[in-house]
C-alpha positions in Angstrom: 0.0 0.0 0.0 1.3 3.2 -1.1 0.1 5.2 1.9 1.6 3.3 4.4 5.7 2.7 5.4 7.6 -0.1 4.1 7.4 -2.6 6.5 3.7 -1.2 8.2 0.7 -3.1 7.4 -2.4 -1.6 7.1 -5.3 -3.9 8.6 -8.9 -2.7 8.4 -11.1 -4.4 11.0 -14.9 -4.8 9.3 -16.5 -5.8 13.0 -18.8 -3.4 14.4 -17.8 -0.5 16.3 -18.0 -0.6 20.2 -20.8 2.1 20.9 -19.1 3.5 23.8 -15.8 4.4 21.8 -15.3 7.5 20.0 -12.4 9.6 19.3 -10.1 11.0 17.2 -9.6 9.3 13.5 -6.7 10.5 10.7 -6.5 10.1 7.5 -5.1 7.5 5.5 -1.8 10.1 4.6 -1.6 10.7 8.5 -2.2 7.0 10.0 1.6 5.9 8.8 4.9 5.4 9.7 7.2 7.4 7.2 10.4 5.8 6.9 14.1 7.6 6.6 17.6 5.7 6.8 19.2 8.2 8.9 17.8 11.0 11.6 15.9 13.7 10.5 14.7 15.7 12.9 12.0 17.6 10.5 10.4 14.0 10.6 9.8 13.7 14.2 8.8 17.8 14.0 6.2 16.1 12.1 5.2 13.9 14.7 5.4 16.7 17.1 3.3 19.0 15.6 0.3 16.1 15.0 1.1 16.1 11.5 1.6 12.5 11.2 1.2 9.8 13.1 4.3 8.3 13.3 8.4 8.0 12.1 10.9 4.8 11.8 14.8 5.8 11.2 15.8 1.9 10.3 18.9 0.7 11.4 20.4 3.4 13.1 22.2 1.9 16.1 25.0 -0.1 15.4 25.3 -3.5 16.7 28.3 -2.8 18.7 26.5 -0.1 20.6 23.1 -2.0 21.5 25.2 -5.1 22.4 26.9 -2.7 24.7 23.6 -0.7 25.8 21.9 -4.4 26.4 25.5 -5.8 28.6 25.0 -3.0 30.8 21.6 -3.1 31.4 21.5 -6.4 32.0 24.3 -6.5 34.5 23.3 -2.9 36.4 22.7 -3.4 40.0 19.6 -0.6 39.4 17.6 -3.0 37.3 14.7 -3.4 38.8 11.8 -5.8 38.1 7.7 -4.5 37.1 4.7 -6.5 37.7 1.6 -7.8 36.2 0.5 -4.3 34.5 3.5 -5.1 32.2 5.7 -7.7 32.8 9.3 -7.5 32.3 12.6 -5.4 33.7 13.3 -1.8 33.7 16.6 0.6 34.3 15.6 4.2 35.0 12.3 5.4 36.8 8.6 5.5 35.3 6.0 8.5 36.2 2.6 6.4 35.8 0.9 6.2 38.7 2.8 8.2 40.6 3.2 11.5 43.1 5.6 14.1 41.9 8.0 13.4 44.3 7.8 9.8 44.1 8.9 9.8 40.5 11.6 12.5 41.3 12.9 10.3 44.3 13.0 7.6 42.2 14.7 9.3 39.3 17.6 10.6 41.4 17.7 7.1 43.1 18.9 5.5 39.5 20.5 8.3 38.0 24.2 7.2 38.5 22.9 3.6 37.4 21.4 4.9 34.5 24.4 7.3 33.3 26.5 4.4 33.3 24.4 2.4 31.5 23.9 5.1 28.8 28.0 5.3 28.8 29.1 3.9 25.6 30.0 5.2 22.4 27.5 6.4 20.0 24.9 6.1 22.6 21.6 6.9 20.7 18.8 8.6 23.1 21.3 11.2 23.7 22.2 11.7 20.0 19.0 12.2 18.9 17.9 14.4 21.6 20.7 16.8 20.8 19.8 17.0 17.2 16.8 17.5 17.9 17.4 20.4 20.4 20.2 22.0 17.3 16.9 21.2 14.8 15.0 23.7 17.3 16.9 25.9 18.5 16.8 28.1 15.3 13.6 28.6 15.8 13.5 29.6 19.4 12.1 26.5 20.3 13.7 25.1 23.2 14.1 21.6 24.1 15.1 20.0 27.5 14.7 17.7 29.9 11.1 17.9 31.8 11.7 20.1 35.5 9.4 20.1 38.6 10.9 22.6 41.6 14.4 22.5 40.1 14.6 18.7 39.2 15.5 16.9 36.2 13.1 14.5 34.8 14.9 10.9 34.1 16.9 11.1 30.8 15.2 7.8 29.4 14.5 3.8 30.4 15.7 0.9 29.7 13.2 -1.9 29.3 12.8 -6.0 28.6 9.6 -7.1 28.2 8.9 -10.5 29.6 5.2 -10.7 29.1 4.3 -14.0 26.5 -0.1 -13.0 26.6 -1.4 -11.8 23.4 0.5 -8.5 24.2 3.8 -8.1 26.0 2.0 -4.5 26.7 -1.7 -4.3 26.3 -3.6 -2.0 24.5 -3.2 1.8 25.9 -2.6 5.0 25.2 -0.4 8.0 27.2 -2.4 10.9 27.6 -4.9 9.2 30.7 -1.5 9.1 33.0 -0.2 12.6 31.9 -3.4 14.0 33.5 -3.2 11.9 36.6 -4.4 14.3 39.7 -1.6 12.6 41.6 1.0 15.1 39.2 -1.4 18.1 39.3 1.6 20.8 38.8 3.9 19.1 37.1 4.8 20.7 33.3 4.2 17.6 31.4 1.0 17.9 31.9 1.0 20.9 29.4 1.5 18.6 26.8 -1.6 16.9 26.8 -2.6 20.5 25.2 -0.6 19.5 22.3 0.8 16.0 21.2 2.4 13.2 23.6 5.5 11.4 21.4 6.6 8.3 22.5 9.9 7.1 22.0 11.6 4.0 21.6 14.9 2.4 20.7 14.8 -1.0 19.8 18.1 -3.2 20.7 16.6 -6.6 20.2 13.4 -8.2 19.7 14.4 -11.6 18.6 13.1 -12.6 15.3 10.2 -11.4 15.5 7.9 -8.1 17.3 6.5 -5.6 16.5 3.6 -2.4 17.1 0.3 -2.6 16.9 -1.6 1.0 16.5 -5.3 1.8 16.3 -6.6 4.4 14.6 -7.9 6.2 17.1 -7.0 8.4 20.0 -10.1 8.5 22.2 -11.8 11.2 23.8 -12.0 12.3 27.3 -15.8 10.7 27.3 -14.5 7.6 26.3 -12.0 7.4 28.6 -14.0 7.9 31.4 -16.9 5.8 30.1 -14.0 2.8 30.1 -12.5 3.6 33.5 -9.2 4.7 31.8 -9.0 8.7 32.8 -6.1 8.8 34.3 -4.2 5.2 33.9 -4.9 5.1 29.8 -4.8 1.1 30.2 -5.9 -0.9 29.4 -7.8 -0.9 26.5 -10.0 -4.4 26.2 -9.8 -5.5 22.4 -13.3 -5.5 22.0 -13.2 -2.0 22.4 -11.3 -1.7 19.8 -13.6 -3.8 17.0 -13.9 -2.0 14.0 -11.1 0.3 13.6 -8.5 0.6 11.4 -5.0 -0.4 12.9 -1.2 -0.9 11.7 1.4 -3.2 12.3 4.8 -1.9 12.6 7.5 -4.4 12.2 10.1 -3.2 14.4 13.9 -4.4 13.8 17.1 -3.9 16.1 18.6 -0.9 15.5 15.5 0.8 14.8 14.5 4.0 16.2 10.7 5.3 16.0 8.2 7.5 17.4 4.9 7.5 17.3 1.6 10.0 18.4 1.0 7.9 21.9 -2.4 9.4 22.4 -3.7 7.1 19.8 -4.0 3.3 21.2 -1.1 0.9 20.7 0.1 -2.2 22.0 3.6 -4.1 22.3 3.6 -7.5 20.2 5.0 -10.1 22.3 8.2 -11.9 21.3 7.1 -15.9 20.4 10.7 -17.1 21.1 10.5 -18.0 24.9 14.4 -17.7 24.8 14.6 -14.4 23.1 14.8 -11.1 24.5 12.8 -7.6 23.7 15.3 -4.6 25.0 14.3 -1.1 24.5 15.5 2.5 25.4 12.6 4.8 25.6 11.0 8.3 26.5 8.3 10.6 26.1 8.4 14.0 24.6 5.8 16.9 23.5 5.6 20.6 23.3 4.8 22.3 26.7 4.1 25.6 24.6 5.3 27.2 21.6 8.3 27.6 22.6 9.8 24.5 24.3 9.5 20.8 23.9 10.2 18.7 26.9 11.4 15.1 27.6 10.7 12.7 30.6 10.0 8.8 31.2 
């Protein structure tokens, strides 16, 4: 199909619509994954600016550095491990379902873990966050890491999903925990005004993997109809009968971002011996004039 990415399949779902779901739908030239072979930052403005939905830069981390991201992940003493909700191992700190300071305590907790994970060469999240900011800057757009009472927001996560269900992570989407009354005063709630980008890195996913996307980012009357209005999770797949979704085949060394308003889901690795690794973070304009990043 000409309107969608290499390497995105475009699945139309002919059930019937769930009556209690509505939303927001794109087109067929905004529900894709436009694909580049090397950074541009133009294309995640794109994304940014709700312009389309999503962007893969394919094969962009070399194998050296996410063999070294995954060694020191793996063997970091701040690895921690997440439960039922979604399965798997994380380095760094999370905000859902969390107090301001809770997030902030637990950000400065890993931080020194974290920074010596991300210490190898060509580290990516890093890379791409300062082109981005260089991409900006000429326009007096300012981008930096999310702040709350003089603290830094963590710099990114490391995850390894270990979920084998249907969905290593079900069905969701980020804007319910950005308005979580438990973070009333925090910035990145601003962005929920605007676009929420998610981030993420792939360093292995096996042989197989991928994102699912639906075509929809729901409204705040759905949300609350589903008991989602502040969690954004999870979305039941009968909900989600009768709308339009893609499958992004995600490969190591792959970098993409995608509109994380709209419902998506993590495909679960078949291979019980394999391994999904990730580096990840959220992003969005607080206000015309700066673009901030947290986990």
């Amino acid at each position: 199909m000409n309107h969608v990415a290499i390497g995105a399949a475009l699945r139309s779902d002919r059930g019937s619509r769930h009556p209690d779901v509505t939303g927001w739908e794109g087109s067929q030239e905004y529900f894709r994954f436009v694909e580049a072979e090397e950074i541009r930052p133009s294309l995640v403005m794109d994304v940014l600016r709700g312009r389309q939905l999503g962007v893969v830069f394919r094969d962009v981390v070399s194998a050296d550095t996410r063999e070294a991201l995954i060694t020191n992940f793996l063997t970091s003493l701040g690895r921690r491990t997440r439960g039922a909700d979604a399965p798997g191992e994380y380095l760094g700190a999370y905000h859902y379902n969390k107090t301001i300071d809770e997030y902030f305590d637990q950000t400065d907790a890993v931080r020194a873990d974290l920074d010596a994970a991300l210490d190898v060469p060509s580290e990516p999240l890093g890379a791409l966050y300062r082109q981005l900011g260089e991409a900006l800057a000429p326009s007096g757009i300012e981008f930096r890491p999310a702040r709350h009472q003089g603290r830094e927001a963590c710099a990114g996560i490391f995850r390894s999903w270990l979920g084998q269900r249907d969905f290593a992570l079900d069905p969701h989407e980020d804007r319910g925990q950005c308005e979580d009354p438990k973070q009333v005063g925090f910035e990145i709630q601003q962005v929920t005004r605007h676009h929420i980008v998610g981030l993420n890195i792939c360093l292995d996913n096996g042989s197989d993997g991928g994102l699912t996307v639906w075509n929809l980012r729901p409204d705040e009357a759905t949300r609350a109809r589903l008991g989602v209005r502040y969690t954004g999770s999870p979305y039941a797949i009968d909900w989600l009968t009768g709308i339009d979704r893609l499958l992004l085949d995600v490969r190591p060394g792959d970098i993409y971002l995608l509109n994380a308003g709209h419902v998506h889901a993590v495909e679960p690795v078949r291979d019980p011996d394999a391994r999904r690794v990730t580096l990840s973070g959220i992003l969005g304009f607080t206000d015309d004039t700066t673009v901030i990043a947290w986990t």
